[in-house]
C-alpha positions in Angstrom: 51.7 51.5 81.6 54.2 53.8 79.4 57.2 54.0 81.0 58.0 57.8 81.3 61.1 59.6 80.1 64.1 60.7 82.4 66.9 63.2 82.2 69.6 63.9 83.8 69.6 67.7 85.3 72.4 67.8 87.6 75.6 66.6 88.3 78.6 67.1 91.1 82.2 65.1 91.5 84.4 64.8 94.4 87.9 63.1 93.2 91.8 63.1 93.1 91.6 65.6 90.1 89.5 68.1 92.4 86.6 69.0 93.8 83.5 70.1 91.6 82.7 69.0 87.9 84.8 71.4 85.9 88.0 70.7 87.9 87.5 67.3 87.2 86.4 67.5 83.8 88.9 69.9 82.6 91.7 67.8 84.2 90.4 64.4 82.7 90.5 66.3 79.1 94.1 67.4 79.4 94.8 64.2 80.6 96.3 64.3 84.1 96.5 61.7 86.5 95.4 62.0 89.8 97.9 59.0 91.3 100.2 59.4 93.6 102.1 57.9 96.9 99.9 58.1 100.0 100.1 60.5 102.7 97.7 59.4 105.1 99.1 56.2 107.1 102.7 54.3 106.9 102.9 52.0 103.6 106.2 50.1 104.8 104.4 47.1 104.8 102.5 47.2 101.7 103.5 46.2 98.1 101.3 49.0 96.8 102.4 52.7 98.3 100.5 54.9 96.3 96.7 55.8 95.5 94.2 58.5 93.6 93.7 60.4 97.4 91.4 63.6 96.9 94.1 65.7 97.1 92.1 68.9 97.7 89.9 67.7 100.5 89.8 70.1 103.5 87.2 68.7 106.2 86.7 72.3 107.9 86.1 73.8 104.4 82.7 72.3 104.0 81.3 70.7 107.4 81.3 72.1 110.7 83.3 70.5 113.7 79.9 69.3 115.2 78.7 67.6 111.9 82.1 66.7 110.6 82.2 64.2 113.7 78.8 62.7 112.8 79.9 61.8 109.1 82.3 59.2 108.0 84.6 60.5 105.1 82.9 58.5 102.1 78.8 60.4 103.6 81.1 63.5 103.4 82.2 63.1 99.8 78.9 62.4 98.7 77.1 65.3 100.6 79.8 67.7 98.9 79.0 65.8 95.7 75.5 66.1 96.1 75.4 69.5 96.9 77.1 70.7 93.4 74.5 68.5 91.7 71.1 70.1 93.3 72.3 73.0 92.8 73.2 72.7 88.9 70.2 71.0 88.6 68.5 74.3 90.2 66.0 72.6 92.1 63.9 74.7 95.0 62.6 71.6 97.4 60.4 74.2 98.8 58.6 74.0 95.8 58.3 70.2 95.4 56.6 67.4 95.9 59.3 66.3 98.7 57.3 63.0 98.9 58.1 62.4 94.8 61.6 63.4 95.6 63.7 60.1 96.5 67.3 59.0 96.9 69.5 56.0 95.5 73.1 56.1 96.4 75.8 53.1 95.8 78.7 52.5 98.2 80.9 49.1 98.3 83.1 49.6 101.2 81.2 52.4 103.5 82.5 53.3 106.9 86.0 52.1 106.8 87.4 55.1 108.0 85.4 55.0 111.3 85.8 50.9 111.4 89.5 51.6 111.4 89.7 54.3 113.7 86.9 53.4 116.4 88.4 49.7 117.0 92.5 51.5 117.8 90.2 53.8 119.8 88.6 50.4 121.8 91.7 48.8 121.8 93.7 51.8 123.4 90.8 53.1 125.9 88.4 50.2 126.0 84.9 49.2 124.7 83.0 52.1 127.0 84.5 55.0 125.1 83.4 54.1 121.6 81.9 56.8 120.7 77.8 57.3 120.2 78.5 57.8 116.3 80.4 54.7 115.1 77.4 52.9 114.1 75.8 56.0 112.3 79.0 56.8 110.8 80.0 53.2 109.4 76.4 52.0 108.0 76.5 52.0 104.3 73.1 53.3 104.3 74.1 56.5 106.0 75.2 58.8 102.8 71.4 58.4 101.1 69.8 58.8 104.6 72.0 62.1 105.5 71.4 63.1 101.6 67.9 62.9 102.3 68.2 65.0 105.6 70.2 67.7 104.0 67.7 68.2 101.0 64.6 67.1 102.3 64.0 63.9 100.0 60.7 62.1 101.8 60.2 59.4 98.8 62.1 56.0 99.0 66.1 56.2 100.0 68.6 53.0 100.0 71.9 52.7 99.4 72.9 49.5 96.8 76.0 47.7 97.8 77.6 45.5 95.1 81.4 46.0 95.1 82.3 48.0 91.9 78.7 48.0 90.3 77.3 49.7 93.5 76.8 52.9 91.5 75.8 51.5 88.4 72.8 49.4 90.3 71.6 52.6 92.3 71.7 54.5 89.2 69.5 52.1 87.1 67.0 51.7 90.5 66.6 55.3 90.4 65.7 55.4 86.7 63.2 52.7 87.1 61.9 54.7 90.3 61.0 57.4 88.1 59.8 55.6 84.7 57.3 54.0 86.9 55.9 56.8 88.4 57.1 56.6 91.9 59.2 59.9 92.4 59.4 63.1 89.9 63.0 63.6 91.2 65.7 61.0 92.2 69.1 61.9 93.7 71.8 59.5 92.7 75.0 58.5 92.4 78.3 56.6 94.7 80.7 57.4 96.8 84.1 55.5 98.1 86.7 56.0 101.0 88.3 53.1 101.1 92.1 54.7 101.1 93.2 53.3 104.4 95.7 50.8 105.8 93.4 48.2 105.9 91.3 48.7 102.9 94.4 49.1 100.7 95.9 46.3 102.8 93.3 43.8 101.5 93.5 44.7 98.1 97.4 44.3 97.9 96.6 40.8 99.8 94.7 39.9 96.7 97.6 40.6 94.5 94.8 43.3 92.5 96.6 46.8 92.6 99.4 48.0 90.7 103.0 47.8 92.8 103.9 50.6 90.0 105.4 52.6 93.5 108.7 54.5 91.4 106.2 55.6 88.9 102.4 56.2 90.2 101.0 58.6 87.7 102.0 55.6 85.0 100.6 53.1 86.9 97.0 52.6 85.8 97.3 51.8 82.1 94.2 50.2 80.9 94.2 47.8 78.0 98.2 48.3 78.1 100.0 45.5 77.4 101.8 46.0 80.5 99.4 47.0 83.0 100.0 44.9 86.7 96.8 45.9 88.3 94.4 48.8 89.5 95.2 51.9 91.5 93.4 52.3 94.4 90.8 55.5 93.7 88.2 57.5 96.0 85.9 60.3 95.6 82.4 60.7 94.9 79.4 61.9 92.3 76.6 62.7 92.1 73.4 63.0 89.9 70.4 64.4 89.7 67.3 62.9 87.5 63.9 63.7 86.2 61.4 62.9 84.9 61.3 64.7 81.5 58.4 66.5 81.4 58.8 67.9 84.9 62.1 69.5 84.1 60.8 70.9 81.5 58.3 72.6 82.9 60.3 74.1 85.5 63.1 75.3 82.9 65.8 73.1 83.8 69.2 72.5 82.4 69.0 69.0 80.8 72.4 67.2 80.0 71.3 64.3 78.7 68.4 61.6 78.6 69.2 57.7 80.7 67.8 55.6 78.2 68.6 52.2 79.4 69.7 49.9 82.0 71.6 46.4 82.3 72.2 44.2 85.1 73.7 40.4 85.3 75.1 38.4 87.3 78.5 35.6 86.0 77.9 33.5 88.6 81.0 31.9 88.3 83.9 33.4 91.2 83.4 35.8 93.9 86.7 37.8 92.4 87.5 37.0 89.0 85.6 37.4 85.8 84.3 34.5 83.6 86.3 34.3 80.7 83.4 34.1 78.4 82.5 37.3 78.5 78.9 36.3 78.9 77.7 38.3 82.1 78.9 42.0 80.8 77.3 41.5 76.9 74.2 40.6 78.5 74.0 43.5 80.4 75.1 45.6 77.6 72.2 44.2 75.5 70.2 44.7 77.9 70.9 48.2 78.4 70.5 48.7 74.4 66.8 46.6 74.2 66.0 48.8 77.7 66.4 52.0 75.5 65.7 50.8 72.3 69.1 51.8 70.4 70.6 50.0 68.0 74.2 48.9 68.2 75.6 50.2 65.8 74.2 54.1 66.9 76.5 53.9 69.9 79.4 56.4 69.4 81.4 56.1 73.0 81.7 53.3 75.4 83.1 54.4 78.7 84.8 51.0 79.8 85.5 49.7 83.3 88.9 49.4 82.4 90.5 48.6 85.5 93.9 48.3 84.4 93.8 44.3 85.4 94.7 41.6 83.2 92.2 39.6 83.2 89.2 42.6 83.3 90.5 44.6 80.4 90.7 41.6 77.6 87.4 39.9 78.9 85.8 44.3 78.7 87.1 44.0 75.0 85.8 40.4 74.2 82.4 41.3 75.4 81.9 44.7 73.3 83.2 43.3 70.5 80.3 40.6 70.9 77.7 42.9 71.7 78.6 45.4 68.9 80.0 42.9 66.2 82.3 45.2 63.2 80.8 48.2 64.9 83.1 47.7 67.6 86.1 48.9 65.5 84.6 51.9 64.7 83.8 52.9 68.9 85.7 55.3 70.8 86.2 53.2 73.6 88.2 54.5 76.9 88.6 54.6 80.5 88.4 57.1 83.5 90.2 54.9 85.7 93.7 55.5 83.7 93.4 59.0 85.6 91.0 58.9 88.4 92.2 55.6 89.7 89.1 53.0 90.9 86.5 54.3 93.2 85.2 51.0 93.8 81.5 51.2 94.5 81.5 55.2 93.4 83.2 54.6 90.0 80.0 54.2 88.0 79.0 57.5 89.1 81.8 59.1 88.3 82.1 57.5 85.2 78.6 58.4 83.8 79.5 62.1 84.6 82.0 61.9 82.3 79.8 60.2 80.0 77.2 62.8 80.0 79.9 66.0 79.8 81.5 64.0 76.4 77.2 64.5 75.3 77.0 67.8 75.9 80.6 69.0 74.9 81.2 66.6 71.7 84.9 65.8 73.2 85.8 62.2 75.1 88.5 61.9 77.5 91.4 59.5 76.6 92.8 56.6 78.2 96.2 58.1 79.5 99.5 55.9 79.9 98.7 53.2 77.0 101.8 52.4 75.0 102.4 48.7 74.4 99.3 47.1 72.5 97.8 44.2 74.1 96.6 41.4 71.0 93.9 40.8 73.5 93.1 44.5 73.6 92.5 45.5 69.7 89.7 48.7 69.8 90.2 51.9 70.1 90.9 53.4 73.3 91.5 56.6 72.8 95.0 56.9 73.3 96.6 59.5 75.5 94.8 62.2 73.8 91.2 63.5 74.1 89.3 63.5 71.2 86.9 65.8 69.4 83.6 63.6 68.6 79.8 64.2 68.3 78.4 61.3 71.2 74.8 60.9 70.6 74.9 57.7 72.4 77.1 56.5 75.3 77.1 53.1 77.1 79.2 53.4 80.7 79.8 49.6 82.3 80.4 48.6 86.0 81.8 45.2 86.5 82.1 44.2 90.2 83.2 41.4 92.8 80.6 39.1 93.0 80.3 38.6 89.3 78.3 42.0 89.1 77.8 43.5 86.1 76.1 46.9 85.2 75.2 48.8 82.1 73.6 52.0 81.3 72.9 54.0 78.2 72.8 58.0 77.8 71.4 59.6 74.8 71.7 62.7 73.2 68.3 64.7 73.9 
């Protein structure tokens, strides 16, 4: 069977920058960092004090006191997300095929908020007033499920959990939902709200985030010689794909085309990379033979780019493998520097961004690198945006677990 075409239609962002795509965007282009110390819950205690916290969010603004209380944070993100992106993507469900209308979200934390919050609950008034909600509020599952609710998507809805490839997975399961004939339409995409004491507790247990604290906006430096580790990020987005011929019919503003898709596994540590670089080139090949594109056509690669030590110089080792003497000539940067790390979401996020650098011939830099890194030798797009005509983007995902994810975009 041919394996049909799909587009991306619609897209929507929820992050520390704003709320909606062209806050975001805008912000990412001038170069502004969304960092900055927390405001939520007491940080005496931890070595990291600051985080990319959406700044703007106003609960009331968008959800109802008697749905708001049904919702965990991260289902709320995504809804808002979602939201911007059906409606970019002009879609009418009442004129669908609801049952060819599906949705794939990816989440690596979930309900952390509600964890948190229903156990001091149970702890201060006892197991019998836990309320009715926790469990609906806390499954992972619960942002595709209340997605499909809200807009009425009957064909097949999961969530994909796999730490910071959750996003990129779901993504790649919706294309192949779509190239195989299963749905017309898929809703897609991650979100994270994992900005609490405990969550940001565990990571400064693991010794992974910056401790940056005088200086937070100048924290996440990616591929910096000096970077000490990521900055805790949340948010969500959202997309909306196609299959190509029905958007076309129906008039539809198409961004881009999702060409290709790459998943492997390092099986090697449950938290650091293998030093080979083996598991993200494979899944950047794969990505490549999955859309048939030749390396050396790729004009942007939107890296993880955490900001880590060991992340950013094993990112570099494995493009410069997969794309040889080409890989000099890449624009190569990273969202986090700004944005921060969404965790499970940041694959969604980043793809957005990969698909607005398509349609508007401009990618976003890398902000706060000033000390080269020998280990870090392409070009990252320093500080600055850049003017540049992206026919073809790659956007990686590499997760705990040894996850890694690739996807392609192409120029239409």
């Amino acid at each position: 069977m041919q394996r049909r075409r799909v587009v991306i239609t619609g897209i929507g962002a929820v992050s520390s920058l704003g709320i909606g795509v062209p806050t975001t965007w805008s912000r990412l282009l001038q170069g502004e960092s969304g960092a900055g110390l927390i405001t939520r819950f007491d940080t005496t205690k931890h070595t990291c004090k600051f985080a990319c916290e959406v700044w703007d969010w106003a609960t009331e603004k968008f959800f109802p006191k008697s749905e708001s209380k049904r919702l965990d944070k991260f289902t709320m993100y995504y809804l808002v997300a979602a939201a911007e992106a059906m409606q970019g993507a002009g879609l009418d469900m009442g004129k669908e095929d609801r049952t060819l209308a599906g949705c794939i979200t990816g989440t690596g934390i979930g309900g952390i908020h509600e964890i948190e919050e229903s156990k001091a609950d149970q702890i201060a008034r006892g197991a019998d007033r836990i309320s009715p909600f926790f469990i609906p509020k806390i499954m992972a599952n619960a942002m595709a499920g209340q997605a499909a609710i809200r807009f009425g998507l009957q064909g097949t809805c999961y969530v994909t959990s796999s730490a910071c490839a959750s996003a990129g997975h779901a993504i790649g399961m919706a294309l192949r939902t779509i190239q195989y004939g299963e749905a017309d339409i898929m809703l897609t995409g991650g979100s994270e709200a994992a900005t609490t004491e405990l969550g940001l507790g565990g990571f400064c247990a693991l010794k992974a985030v910056s401790t940056r604290n005088g200086d937070p906006k100048r924290a996440s430096r990616p591929f910096d010689r000096d970077r000490d580790g990521f900055v805790m990020g949340e948010g969500a987005a959202a997309l909306v794909l196609e299959e190509y011929e029905h958007a076309r019919r129906r008039g539809a503003p198409i961004l881009c085309e999702l060409l290709g898709y790459g998943s492997t596994d390092d099986a090697f540590h449950i938290t650091a990379p293998n030093e080979d670089a083996d598991g993200p080139s494979r899944a950047m090949q794969q990505a490549l033979r999955d859309g048939r594109i030749r390396p050396d056509q790729v004009g942007y690669v939107n890296a993880h780019g955490t900001s880590t030590h060991l992340n950013d110089k094993i990112e570099t080792a494995a493009i410069k493998r997969v794309f040889g003497d080409h890989a000099r000539r890449l624009c190569v940067s990273s969202t986090k520097s700004m944005l921060g790390h969404l965790l499970g979401a940041s694959g969604a996020i980043e793809l957005v961004a990969c698909a607005l650098s398509i349609r508007d011939n401009k990618v976003h830099p890398t902000i706060n690198y000033e000390t080269p890194d020998p280990d870090c030798d392409l070009d990252y797009v320093p500080n600055t945006a850049r003017e540049l005509r992206v026919d073809y983007a790659v956007s990686n995902s590499l997760g705990f677990g040894g996850h890694n994810t690739s996807l392609l975009l192409g120029r239409l």
